[in-house]
N, C-alpha and C positions, 0 to 999 in steps of 0.2 A: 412660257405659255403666252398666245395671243391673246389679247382680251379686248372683244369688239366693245369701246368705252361707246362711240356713237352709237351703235346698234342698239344697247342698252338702256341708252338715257333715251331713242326715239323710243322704244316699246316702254319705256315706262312713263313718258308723255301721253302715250295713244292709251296705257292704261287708264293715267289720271281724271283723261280727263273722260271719257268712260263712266269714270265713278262718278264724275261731277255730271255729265248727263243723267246718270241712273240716277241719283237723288231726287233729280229733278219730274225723270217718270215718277218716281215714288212718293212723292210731295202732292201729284195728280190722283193718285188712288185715294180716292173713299173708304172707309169702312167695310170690308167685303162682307158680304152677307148669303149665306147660303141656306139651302134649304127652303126656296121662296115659295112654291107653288102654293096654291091657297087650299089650307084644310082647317075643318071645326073639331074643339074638343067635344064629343060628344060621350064621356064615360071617364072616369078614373076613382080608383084605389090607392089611397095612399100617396104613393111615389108614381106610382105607376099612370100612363094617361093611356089615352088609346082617343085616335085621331080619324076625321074622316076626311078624305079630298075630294073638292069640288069639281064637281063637271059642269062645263058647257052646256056640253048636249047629254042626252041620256045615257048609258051604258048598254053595248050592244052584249056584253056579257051578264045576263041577270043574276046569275047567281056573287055575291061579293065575296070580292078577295083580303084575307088576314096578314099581313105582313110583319113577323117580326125580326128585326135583325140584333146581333150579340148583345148580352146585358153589358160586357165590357166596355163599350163603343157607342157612339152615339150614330143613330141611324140618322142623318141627315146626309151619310156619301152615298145614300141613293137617292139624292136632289140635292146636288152639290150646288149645278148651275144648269137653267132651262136645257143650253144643247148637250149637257153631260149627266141627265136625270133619265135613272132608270125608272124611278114613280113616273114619272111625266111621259116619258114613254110608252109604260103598261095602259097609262090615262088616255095614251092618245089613242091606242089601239083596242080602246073598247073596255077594259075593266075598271069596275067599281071597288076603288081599295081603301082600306082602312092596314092603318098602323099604328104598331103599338111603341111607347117611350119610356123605356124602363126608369127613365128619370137620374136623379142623384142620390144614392143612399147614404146618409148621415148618419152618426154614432148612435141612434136608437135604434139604426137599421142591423147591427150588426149581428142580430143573432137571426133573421132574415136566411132562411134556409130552401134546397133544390126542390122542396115540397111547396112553400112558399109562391116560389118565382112559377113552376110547372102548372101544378096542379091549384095553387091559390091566383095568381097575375093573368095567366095564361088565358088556363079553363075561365073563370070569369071575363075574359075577353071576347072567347072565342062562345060562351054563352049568350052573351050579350049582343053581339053582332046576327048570329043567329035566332034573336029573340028579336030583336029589332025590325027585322027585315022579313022575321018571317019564312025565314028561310032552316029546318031541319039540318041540311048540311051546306057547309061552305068551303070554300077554296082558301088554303091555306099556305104560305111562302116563309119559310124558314132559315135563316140567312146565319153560316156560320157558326157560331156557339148555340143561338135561336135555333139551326137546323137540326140538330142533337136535340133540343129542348123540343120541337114543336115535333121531331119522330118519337122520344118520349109519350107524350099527350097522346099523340094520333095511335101507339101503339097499344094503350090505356082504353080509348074513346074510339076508334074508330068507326063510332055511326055518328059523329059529328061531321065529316069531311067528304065533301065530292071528290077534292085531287089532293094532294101533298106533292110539295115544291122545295126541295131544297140548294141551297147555294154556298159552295164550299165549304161544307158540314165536314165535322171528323166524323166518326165510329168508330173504328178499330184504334186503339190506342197502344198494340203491342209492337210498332215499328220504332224505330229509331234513328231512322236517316235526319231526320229536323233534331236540331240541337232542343229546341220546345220540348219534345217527347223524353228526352234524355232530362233535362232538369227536372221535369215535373215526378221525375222516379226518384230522383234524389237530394229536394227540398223536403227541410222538416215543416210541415205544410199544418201541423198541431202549433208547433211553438209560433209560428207566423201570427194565426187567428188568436193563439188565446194572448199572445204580447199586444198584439195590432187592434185587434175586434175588428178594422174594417181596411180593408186591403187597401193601398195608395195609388192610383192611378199612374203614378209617375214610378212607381215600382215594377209593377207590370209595365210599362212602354219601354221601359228601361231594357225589360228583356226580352221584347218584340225586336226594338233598335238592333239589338244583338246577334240577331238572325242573319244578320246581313249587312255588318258596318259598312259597308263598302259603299253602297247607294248612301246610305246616310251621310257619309261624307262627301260626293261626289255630287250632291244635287248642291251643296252649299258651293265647291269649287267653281260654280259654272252660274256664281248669281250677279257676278259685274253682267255678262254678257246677257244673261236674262231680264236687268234691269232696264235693258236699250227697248223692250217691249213691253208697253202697257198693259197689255191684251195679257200676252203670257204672263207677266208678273204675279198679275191681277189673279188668275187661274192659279198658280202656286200659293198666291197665298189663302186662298181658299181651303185648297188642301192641306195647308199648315196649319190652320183654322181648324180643320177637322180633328187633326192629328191629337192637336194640343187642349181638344176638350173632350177628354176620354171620362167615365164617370168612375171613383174609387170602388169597391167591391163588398156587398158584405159576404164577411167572417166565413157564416157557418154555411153560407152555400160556396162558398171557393171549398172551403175544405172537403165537403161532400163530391163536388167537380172535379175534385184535384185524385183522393183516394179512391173513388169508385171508379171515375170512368178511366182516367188519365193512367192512374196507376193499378190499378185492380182489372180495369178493361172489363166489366162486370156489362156493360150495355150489348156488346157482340157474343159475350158467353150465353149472356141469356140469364144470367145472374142479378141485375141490377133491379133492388127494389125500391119502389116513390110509395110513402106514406102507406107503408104496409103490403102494397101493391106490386108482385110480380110482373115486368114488364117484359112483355113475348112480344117479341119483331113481325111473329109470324101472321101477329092480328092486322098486321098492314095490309088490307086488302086493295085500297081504293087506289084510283090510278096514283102512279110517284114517279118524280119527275127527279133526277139527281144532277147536280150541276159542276162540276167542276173543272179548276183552273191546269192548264197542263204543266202551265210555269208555275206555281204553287209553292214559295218558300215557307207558307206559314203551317198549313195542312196538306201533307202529299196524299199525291193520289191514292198512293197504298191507303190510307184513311178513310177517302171516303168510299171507294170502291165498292169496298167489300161489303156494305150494306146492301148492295143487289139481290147478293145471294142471300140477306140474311128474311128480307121479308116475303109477305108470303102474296104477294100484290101480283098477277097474271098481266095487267098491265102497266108497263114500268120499260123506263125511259134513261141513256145516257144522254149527257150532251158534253162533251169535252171542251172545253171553252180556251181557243190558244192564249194564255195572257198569263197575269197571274192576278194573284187573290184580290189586288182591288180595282182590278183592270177590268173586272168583273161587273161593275157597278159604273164607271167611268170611263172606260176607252170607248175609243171610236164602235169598237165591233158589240159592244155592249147596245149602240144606239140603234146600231142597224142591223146588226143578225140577233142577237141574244134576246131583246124585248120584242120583237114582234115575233118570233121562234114560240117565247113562252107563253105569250099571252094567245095564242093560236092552241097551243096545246091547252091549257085552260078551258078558250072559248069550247074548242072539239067536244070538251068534254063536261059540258054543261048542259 
């Protein structure tokens, strides 16, 4: 057998020294910091905050917009970085938003239940913004697990809300194409909460990671050559930033999350009750806007789909979004077709 010894030793020279440049971009990065656009606390519960962003100028949209995205995850990948923020986006195009921070829940939190987060975090939220401003109903964005949560609410309350918006929401939980839908049938999801009291963060990403080893492994193969770029670096690590500060879960609202909706599928039966409360899809009048990814490894479209048919809203909206679930919040098409898209649909209907 030939064995190119030159060929070898130059490509592992050209490696070397690669890594000794990359170090050297990486010695140049700062602190990344995301999430920057400037907003005030103006409200909080407990754990819970709820945030307002500054404008400029006035908002050509008078009516204010609620934003909440998953309790799992922290909402700062929609103002990751100024040219990759869909806040700043929405901000630029006229609406006035407020968001909410589900915060860190700690071992007092762990009996912290879907009545709690919904009808206690929520509703108090979304009272408050509408008491503040004066406003009877307001525009509302539900992102994700949030989206499930805030169609909950809206199907509860529906004289609170001029539009409902959501973005890569599940509902139907009776699919099985995502390996997610398959586990969440066959974790013992009792013994978890009453051993744990509050779910680990790095337990769950563990088995987000899982969906999909393959990118997981393949963005680290390719970080000599990513390291020749500041710019890009700098932008990965961001999103690594983002990735690795997920907030841990309480207990007794995973378990309720996990048996009613995941596994029971009780939200699309029409079966699913909050704090006593019967929740009928069909009280979804007000406009609704559904948003999803068509590359979609976390929630397939089968999930969110079928919410279309379930509510009972005359005016109601797809927008299929080519990417996937967090390309949604961050890619290019997010900057320039998806936020001024939504924020138009909003304005229309204010």
């Amino acid at each position: 057998m030939n064995v190119n010894v030159n060929g070898m030793m130059e490509e592992m020279t050209k490696t070397s020294e690669k890594i000794v440049r990359g170090y050297e971009v990486l010695s140049r990065v700062e602190e990344v910091e995301v999430a920057m656009t400037p907003k005030d606390l103006v409200w909080q519960s407990d754990l819970v905050k709820l945030y307002h962003y500054r404008r400029e100028t006035p908002a050509t949209c008078k009516i204010p917009v609620l934003v909440s995205f998953a309790v799992m995850n922290r909402h700062d990948v929609l103002d990751l970085q100024p040219d990759r923020s869909l806040m700043k986006k929405l901000l630029d195009e006229g609406l006035d938003i407020y968001i909410l921070d589900w915060g860190y829940p700690q071992r007092q939190h762990r009996y912290l239940t879907m009545e709690d987060y919904i009808l206690g975090f929520l509703g108090d939220a979304v009272d408050f913004v509408r008491k503040s401003t004066k406003n009877p109903k307001i525009h509302m964005m539900g992102i994700c697990q949030s989206g499930t949560f805030s169609t909950i609410y809206a199907a509860l309350f529906p004289e609170k809300f001029k539009t409902l918006s959501v973005f890569v929401a599940p509902f139907d939980f009776s699919g099985n194409e995502c390996m997610l839908y398959q586990w969440t049938k066959d974790i013992d999801v009792d013994a978890m909460v009453d051993s744990l009291g509050i779910i680990p963060a790095d337990m769950l990403n563990a088995g987000f990671g899982s969906l999909k080893p393959s990118s997981e492994i393949s963005k680290f193969l390719g970080m000599v050559d990513l390291m020749q770029d500041e710019e890009k670096l700098t932008n990965f690590l961001r999103m690594e930033k983002w990735k690795n500060d997920c907030p841990d879960l309480a207990g007794e609202l995973f378990r309720k999350y996990i048996k009613d909706l995941w596994r029971d599928n009780k939200l699309i039966k029409g079966e699913l009750e909050i704090g006593g409360k019967k929740v009928n899809l069909k009280n979804i009048t007000m406009p609704f806007l559904n948003i999803y990814a068509t590359g979609d490894t976390i929630i397939p479209n089968s999930s969110s789909i079928p919410i279309m048919k379930a509510i009972g809203s005359k005016d109601k909206e797809e927008y299929a979004f080519p990417g996937g679930h967090i390309g949604v919040f961050v890619g290019t098409k997010s900057q320039k077709e998806l936020g001024p898209k939504v924020a138009k649909w909003v304005s229309d209907r204010s």
